[in-house]
C-alpha positions as CSV (number, residue, x, y, z in Angstrom):
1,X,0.0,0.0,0.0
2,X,1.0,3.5,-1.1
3,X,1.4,5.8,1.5
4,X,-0.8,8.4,0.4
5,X,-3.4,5.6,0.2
6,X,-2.5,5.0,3.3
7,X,-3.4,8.4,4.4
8,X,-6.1,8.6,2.4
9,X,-7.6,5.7,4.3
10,X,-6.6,6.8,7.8
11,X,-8.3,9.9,7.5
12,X,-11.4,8.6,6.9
13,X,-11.5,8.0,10.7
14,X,-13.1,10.9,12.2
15,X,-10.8,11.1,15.4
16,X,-7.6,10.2,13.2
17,X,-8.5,13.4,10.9
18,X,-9.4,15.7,13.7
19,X,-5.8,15.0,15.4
20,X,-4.0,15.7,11.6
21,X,-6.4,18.9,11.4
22,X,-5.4,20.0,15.1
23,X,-1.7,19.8,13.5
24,X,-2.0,21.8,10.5
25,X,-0.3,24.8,11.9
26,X,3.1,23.1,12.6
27,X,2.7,21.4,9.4
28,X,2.5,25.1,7.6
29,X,5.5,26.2,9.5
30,X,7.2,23.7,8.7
31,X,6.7,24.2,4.9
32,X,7.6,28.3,5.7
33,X,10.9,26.9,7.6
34,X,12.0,24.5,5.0
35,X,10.5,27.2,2.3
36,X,12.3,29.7,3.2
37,X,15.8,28.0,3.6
38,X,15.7,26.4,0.3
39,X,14.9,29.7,-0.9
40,X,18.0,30.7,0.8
41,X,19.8,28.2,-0.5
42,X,21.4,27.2,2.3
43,X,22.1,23.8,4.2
44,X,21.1,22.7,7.9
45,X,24.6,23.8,8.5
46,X,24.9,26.5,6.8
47,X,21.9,27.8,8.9
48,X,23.6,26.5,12.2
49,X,26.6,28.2,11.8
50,X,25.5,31.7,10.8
51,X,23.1,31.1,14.4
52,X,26.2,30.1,16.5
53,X,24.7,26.7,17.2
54,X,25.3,23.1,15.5
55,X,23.5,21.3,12.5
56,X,21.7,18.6,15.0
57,X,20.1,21.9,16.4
58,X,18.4,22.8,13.5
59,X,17.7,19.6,12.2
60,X,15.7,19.1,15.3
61,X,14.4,22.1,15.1
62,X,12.7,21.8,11.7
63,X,11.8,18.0,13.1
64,X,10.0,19.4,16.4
65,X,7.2,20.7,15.0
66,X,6.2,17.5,13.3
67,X,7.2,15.3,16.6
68,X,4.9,17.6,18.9
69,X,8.2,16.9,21.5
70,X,9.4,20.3,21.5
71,X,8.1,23.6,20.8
72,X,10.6,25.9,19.4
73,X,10.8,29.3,21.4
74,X,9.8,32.6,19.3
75,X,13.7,34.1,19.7
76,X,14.5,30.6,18.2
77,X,12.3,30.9,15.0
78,X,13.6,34.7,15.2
79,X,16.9,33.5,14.8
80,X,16.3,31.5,12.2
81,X,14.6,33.2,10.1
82,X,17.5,36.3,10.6
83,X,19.8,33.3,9.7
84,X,18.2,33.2,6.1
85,X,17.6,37.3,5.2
86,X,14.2,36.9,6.5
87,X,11.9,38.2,9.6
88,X,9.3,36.0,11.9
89,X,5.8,38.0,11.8
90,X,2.8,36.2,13.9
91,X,-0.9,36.9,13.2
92,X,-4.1,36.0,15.2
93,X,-6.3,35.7,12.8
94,X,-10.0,35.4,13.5
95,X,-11.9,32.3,13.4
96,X,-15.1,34.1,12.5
């Protein structure tokens, strides 16, 4: 089985698609964080080193906010987004 068919299947489940819903914002980070450094055109380590810290760092970084295990501070995402010629802006947006 494929995996989108896989996923396709899974989120036919009604709790299973409520918990992938309830993670779309990290997902869209994510995409902005990885996004954005390809963009850049720079390496995990490239990154690292212009935010005086080791590749790992930001490889766990960009993996934390699919793991839920870590929530990266906003001075982190700051940093890393100053690492690649770019700025971190939040919005509230409304549900209504």
């Amino acid at each position: 089985m494929k995996h989108s068919d896989l996923k396709e299947k899974a989120l036919k489940r009604k709790k299973v698609k409520q918990e992938y819903d309830a993670l779309e914002p990290e997902f869209s980070l994510l995409r902005e964080l990885l996004k954005a450094r390809r963009n850049a055109g720079l390496s995990q380590a490239e990154v690292a080193s212009k935010m005086g810290t080791k590749a790992p760092a930001i490889t766990r970084l960009e993996s934390s906010l699919t793991s839920g295990k870590h929530s990266p501070s906003i001075a982190t995402l700051k940093k890393y987004a100053q690492a690649l010629g770019c700025h971190l802006e939040i919005k509230l947006i409304s549900d209504h």
